[in-house]
C-alpha positions in Angstrom: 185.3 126.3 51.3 186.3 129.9 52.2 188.0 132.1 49.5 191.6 132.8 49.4 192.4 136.4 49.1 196.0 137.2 49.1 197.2 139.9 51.5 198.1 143.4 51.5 201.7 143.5 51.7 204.4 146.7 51.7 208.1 146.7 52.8 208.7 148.1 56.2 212.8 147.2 56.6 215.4 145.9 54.4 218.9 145.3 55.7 221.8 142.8 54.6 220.4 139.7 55.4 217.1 140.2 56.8 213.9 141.8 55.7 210.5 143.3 57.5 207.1 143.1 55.8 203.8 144.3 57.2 201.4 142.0 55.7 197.3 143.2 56.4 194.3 141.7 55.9 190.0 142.5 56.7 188.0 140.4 58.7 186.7 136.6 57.6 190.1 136.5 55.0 191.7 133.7 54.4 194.9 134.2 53.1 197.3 131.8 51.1 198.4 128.2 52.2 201.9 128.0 51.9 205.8 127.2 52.9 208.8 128.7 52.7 212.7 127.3 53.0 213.9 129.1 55.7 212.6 130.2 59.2 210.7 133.3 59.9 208.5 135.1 62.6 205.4 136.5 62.7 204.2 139.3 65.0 200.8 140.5 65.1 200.5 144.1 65.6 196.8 144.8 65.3 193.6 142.6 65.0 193.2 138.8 65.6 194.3 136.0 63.5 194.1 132.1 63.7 197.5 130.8 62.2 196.8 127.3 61.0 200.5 124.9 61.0 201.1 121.3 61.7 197.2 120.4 61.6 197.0 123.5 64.8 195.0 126.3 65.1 197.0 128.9 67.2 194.9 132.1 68.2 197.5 135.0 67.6 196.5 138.8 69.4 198.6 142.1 69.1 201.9 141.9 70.8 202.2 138.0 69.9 204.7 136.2 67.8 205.3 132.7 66.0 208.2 130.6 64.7 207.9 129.4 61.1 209.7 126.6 60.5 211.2 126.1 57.3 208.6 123.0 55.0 205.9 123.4 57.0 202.7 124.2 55.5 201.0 127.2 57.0 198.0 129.6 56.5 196.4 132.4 57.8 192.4 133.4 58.7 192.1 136.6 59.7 189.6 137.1 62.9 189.7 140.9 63.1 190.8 143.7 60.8 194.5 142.2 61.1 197.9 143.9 61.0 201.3 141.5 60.9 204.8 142.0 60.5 206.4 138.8 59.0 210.7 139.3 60.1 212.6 137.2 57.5 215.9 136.3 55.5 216.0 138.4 52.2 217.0 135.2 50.6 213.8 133.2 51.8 211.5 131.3 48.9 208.2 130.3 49.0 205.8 128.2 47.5 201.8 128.3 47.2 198.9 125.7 47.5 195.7 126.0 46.5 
């Protein structure tokens, strides 16, 4: 079993009801399992990533995006040096899995 290593994340945008954060990881990292309430998107911006949802594997490039939907476990492995911006509601929780 790989290691979990949490990513890098820094605030990019913050308006009234939505919020944009670049989330950044290295090569072979497997970041969090985890869920959140509401719906969110990811876009990749640099690197390669395999976004694993619904028992899936989706290989995600720069310039593609994906729908979260809200109680739906989810986890990211990171393929290349990866770059993401995750667009969200500022009100959004989430919860982690080992």
């Amino acid at each position: 079993m790989k290691k979990v290593t949490p990513p890098k994340v820094s605030v990019l945008a913050t308006g009234k009801n939505l919020t944009a954060k670049q989330m950044q990881g290295k090569r072979g990292d497997l970041m969090p399992k985890h869920l959140a309430d509401l719906e969110s998107i990811v876009f990749v911006h640099e690197g390669e990533c395999l976004f694993h949802m619904n028992g899936k594997e989706t290989h995600l490039k720069p310039g593609d995006s994906l729908v979260v939907p809200p109680q739906v476990k989810h986890q990211i492995e990171v393929v290349s040096d990866f770059k993401g911006v995750h667009f969200m509601p500022k009100e959004i929780e989430f919860e982690f899995f080992k």
